[in-house]
C-alpha positions in Angstrom: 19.2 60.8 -30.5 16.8 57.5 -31.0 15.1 59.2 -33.7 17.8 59.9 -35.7 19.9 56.8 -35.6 16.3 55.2 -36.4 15.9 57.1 -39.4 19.7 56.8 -40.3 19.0 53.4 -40.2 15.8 53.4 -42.8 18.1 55.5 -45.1 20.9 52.9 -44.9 18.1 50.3 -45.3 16.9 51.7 -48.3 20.1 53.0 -50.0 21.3 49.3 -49.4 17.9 48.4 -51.4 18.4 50.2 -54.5 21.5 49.6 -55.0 20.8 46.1 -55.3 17.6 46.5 -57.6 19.7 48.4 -59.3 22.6 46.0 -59.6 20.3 43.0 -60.4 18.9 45.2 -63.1 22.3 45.9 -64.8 23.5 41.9 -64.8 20.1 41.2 -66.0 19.7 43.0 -68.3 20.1 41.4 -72.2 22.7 43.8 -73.6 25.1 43.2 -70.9 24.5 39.8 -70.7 24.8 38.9 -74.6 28.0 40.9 -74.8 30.0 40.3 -72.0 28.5 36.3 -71.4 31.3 34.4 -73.2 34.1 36.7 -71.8 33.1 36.2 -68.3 32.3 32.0 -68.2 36.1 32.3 -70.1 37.6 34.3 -66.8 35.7 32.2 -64.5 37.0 29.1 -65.5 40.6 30.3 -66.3 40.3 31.4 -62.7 38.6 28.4 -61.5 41.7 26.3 -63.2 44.0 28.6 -61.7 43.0 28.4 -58.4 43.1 24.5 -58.5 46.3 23.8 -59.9 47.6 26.2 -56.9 46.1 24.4 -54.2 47.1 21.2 -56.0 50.5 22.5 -56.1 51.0 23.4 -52.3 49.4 20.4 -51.1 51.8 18.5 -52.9 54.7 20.3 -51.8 53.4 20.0 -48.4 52.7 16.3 -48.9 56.4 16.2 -50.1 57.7 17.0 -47.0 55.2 16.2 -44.4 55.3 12.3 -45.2 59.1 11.8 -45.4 59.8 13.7 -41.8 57.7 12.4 -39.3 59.2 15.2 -36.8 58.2 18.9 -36.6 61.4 20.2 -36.9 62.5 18.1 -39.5 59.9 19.3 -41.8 60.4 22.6 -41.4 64.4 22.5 -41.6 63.7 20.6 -45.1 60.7 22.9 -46.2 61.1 26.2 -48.2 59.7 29.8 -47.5 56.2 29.0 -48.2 55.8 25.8 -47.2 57.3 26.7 -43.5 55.1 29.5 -43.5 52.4 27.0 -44.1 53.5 24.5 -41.1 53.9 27.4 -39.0 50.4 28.7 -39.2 47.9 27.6 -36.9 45.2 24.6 -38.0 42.1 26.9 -38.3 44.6 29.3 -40.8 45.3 26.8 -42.9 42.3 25.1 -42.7 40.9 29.0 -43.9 43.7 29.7 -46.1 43.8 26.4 -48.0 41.0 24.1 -47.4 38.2 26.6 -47.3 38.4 27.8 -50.5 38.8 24.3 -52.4 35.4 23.8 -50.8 34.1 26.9 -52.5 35.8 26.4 -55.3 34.1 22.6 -55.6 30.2 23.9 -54.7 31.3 26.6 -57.3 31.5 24.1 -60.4 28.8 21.6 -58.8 26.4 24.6 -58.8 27.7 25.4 -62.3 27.5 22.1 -63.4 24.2 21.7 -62.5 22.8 24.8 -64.0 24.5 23.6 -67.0 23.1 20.1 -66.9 19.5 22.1 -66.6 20.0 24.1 -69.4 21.1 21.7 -72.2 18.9 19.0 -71.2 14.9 21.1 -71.2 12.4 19.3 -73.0 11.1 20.8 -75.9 7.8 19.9 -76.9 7.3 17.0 -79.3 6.5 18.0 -82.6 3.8 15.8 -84.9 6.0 15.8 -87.5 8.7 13.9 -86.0 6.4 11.2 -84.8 6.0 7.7 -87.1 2.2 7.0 -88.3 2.4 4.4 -85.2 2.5 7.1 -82.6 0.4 9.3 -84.4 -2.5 6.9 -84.7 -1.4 6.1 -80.6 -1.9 9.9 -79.8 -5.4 10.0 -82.0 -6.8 6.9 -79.4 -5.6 8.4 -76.3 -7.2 11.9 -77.4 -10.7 10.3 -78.2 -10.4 8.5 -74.7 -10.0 11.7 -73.5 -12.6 13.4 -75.1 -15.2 10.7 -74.6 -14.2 10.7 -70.5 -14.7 14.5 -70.6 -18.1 14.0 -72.4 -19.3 11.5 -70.1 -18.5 13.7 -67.0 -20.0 16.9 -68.6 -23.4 14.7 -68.9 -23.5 13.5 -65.1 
């Protein structure tokens, strides 16, 4: 019975494998990623803005009633549906159902903001003919420095 759960196992294992080879290979590939590029940062930010104007929303209306009534029953005798539903559910639910996900939602856009910030600011290469006759005579000295230091060690 060991045997065959083991070898179960290694199918699993490498089932699970090639599936993902071949998923990375589908989102990496050009095609796919030329044509459906554009669409897709659209959705995800749509979505991103959607899903932070409904947090914003519901801690507002929970702020709304939470700060005036002091008393548990007073705030929910003066909240609606979902916001009793929301005071009724325990800390570590809400915590999940509402705080959780603005914290994914925020290393979301850092993470997108920074890969963003990477890719607009590379260095290209300095090309001669955008230097002045200043830097260009600057770059000649340095390279002869160079060359004559590279000499001098060749000779020792």
């Amino acid at each position: 019975m060991r045997y065959h759960t083991t070898r179960i196992k290694k199918y699993l294992l490498f089932f699970e494998k090639s599936i993902i080879k071949w998923f990375h290979e589908q989102v990496t590939s050009d095609f796919i990623m030329k044509k459906y590029k554009k669409p897709l940062l659209i959705t995800l930010v749509v979505l991103d803005a959607a899903i932070i104007t409904f947090f914003l929303v519901v801690s507002i209306m929970l702020l709304s009633v939470v700060i005036p009534y002091q008393n548990k029953a007073d705030q929910l005798a003066h909240a609606n549906t979902l916001v009793k539903a929301i005071l009724q559910m325990p800390p570590v639910g809400s915590f999940f159902a509402f705080v959780f996900p603005i914290f994914l939602v925020l290393a979301g856009n850092i993470v997108g903001l920074m890969l963003y910030v990477r890719k607009t600011t590379k260095k290209e290469p300095a090309k001669i003919e955008d230097l002045t006759e200043e830097q260009k005579e600057e770059l000649r000295q340095e390279l002869l420095k160079d060359l004559q230091g590279q000499n001098s060690k060749e000779e020792k």
